[in-house]
MARLO-245578 format. One line per field, with one value per residue: residue number from 1; residue in one letter; x, y, z of N, C-alpha, C in turn. Coordinates in nm, 4 decimals, padded with zeros to 6 digits. Layout:
i = [NUM,...] $
aa = [A,...] $
n_xx = [X,...] $
n_yy = [Y,...] $
n_zz = [Z,...] $
ca_xx = [X,...] $
ca_yy = [Y,...] $
ca_zz = [Z,...] $
c_xx = [X,...] $
c_yy = [Y,...] $
c_zz = [Z,...] $
***
This chain:
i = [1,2,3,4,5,6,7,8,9,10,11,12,13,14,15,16,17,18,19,20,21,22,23,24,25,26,27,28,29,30,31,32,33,34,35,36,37,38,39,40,41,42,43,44,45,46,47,48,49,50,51,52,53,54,55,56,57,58,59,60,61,62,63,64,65,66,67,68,69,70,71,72,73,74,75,76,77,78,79,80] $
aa = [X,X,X,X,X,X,X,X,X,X,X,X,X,X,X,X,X,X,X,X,X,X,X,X,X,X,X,X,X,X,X,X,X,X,X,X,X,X,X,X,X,X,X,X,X,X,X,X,X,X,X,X,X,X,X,X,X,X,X,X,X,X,X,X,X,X,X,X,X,X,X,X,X,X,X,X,X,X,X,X] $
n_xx = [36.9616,36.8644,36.5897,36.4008,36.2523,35.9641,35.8373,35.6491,35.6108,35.3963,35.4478,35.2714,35.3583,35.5093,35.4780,35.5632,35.6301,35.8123,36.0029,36.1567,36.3813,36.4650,36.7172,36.7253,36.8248,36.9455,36.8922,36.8872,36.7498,36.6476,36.3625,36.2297,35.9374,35.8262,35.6115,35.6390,35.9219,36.1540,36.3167,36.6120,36.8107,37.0544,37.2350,37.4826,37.4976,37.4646,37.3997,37.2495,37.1414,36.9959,36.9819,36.9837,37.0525,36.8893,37.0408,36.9859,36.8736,36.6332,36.5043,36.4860,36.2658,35.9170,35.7115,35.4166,35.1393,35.0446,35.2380,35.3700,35.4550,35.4229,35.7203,35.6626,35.5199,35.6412,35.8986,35.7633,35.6693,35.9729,36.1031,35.9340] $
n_yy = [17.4892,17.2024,16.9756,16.7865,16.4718,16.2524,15.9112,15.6674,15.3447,15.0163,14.6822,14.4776,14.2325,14.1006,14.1634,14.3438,14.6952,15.0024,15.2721,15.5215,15.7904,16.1048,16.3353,16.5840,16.4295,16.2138,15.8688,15.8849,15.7815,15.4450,15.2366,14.8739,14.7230,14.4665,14.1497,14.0666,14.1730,14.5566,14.6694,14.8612,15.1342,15.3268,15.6471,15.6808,15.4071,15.1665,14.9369,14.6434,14.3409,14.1750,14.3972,14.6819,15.0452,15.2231,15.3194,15.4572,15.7819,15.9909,16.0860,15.8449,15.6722,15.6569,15.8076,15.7879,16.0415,15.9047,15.8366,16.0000,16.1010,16.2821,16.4215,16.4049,16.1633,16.0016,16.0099,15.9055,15.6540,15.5655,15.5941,15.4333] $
n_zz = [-04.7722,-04.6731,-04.7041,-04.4325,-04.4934,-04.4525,-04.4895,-04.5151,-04.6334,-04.7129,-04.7697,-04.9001,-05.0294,-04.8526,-04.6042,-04.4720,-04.3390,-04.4494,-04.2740,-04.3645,-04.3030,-04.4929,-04.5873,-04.7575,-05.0654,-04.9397,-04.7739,-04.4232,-04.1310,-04.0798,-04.0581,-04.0285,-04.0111,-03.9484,-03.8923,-03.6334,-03.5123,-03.5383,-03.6951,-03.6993,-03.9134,-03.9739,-04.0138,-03.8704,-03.7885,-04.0062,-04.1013,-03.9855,-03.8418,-04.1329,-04.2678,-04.4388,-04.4343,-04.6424,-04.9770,-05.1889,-05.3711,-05.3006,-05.5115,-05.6333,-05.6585,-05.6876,-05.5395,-05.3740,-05.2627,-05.0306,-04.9067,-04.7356,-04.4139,-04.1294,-03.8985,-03.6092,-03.6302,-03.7485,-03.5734,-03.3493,-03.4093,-03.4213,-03.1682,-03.0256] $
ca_xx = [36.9317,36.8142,36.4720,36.3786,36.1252,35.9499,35.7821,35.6270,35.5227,35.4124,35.5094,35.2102,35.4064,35.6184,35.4113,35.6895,35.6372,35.9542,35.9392,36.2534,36.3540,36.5534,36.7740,36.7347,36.8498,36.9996,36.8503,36.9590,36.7076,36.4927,36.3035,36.1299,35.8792,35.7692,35.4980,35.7618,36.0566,36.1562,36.4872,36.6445,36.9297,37.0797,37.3641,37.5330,37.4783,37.3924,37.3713,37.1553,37.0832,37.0964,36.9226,37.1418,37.0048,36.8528,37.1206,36.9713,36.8228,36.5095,36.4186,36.4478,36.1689,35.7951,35.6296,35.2731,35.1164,35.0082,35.3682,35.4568,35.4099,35.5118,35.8069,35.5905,35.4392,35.7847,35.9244,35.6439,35.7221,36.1239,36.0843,35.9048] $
ca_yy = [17.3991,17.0475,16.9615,16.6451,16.4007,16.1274,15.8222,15.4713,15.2085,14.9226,14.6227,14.3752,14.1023,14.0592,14.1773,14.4892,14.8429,15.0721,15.4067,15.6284,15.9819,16.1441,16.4702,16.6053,16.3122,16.0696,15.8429,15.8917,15.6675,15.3563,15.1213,14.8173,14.6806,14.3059,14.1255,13.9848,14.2623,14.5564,14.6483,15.0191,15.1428,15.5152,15.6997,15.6052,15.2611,15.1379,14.7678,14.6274,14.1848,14.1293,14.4968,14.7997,15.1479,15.2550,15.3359,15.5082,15.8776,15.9976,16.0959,15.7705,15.6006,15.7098,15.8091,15.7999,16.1322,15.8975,15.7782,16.0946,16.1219,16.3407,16.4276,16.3455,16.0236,15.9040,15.9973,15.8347,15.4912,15.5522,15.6034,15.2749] $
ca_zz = [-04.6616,-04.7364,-04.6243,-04.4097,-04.5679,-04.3749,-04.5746,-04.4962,-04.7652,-04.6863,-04.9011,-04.8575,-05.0382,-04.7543,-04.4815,-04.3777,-04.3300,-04.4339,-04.2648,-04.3891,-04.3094,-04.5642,-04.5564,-04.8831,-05.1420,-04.8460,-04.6216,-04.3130,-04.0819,-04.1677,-03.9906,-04.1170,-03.9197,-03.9353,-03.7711,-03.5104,-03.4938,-03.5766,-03.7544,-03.7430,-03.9549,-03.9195,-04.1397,-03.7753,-03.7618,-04.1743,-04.0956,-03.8694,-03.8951,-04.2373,-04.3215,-04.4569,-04.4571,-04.8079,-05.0618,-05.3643,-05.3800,-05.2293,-05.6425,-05.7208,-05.6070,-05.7104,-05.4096,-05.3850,-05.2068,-04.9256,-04.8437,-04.7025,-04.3146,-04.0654,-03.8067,-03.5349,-03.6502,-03.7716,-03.4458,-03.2499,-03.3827,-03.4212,-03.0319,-02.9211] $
c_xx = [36.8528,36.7284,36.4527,36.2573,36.1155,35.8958,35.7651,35.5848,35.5309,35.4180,35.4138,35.2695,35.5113,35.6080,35.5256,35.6484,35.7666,35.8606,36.0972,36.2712,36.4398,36.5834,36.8277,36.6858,36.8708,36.8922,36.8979,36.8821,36.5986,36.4858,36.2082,36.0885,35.7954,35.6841,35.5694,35.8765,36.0470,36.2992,36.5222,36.7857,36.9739,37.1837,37.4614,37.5513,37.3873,37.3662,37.3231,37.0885,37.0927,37.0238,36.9860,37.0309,36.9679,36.9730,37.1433,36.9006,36.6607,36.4248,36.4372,36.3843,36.0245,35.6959,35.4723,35.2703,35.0716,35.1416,35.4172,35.3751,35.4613,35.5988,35.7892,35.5454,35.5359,35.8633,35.8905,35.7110,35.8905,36.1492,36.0430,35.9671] $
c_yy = [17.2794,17.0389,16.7800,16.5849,16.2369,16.0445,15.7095,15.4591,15.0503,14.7736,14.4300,14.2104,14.0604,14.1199,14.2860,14.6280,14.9207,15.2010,15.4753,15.8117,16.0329,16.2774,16.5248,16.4616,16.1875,16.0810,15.8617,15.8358,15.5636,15.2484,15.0269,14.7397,14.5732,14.2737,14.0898,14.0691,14.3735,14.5984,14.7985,15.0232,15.2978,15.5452,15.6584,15.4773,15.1903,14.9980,14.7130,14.4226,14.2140,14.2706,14.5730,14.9120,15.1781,15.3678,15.4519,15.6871,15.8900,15.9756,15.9895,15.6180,15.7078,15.7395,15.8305,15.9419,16.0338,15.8431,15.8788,16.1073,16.2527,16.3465,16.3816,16.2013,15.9391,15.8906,15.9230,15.6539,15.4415,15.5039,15.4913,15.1793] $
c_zz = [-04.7130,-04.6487,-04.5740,-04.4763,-04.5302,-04.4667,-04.5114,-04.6289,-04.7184,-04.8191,-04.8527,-04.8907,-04.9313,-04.6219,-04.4216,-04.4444,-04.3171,-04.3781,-04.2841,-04.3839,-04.3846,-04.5627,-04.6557,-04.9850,-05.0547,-04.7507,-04.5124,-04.1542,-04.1415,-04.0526,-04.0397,-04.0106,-03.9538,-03.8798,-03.6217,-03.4240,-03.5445,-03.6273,-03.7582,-03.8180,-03.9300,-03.9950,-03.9928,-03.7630,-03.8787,-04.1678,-03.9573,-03.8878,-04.0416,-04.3469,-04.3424,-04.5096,-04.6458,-04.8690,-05.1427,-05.2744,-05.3547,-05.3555,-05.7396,-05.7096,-05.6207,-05.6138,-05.4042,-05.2496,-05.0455,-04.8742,-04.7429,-04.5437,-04.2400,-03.9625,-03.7383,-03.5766,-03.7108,-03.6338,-03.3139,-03.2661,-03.3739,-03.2660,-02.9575,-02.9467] $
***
């Protein structure tokens, strides 16, 4: 069974917060959140304005221990 795995990082050079949930290796939602907007993508719906769901493998990206959120608190902002 493949485990879900939530994550934000925020990416101060460009003022956006990704928050991705991944299902195993694949993404399968992301939202990036701007000061202005924000943008969702979904394994449903991969393109979104000029944003496209994350690509690559969950293990290949270095995650810092504070990236990792949870169900709830990904859910919370997926939701508003």
């Amino acid at each position: 069974m493949k485990k879900d795995i939530y994550v934000r990082r925020k990416w101060e050079e460009e003022d956006i917060i990704i928050y991705l949930h991944f299902i195993g290796e694949n993404a399968v939602r992301q939202m990036e959140v701007f000061p202005d907007k924000i943008i969702k993508t979904s394994k449903n719906n991969p393109i979104s304005e000029d944003s496209y769901l994350y690509d690559q493998n969950f293990s290949d990206i270095k995650w810092d221990e504070s990236d990792f959120i949870s169900e709830d608190e990904f859910n919370e902002k997926w939701n508003t």
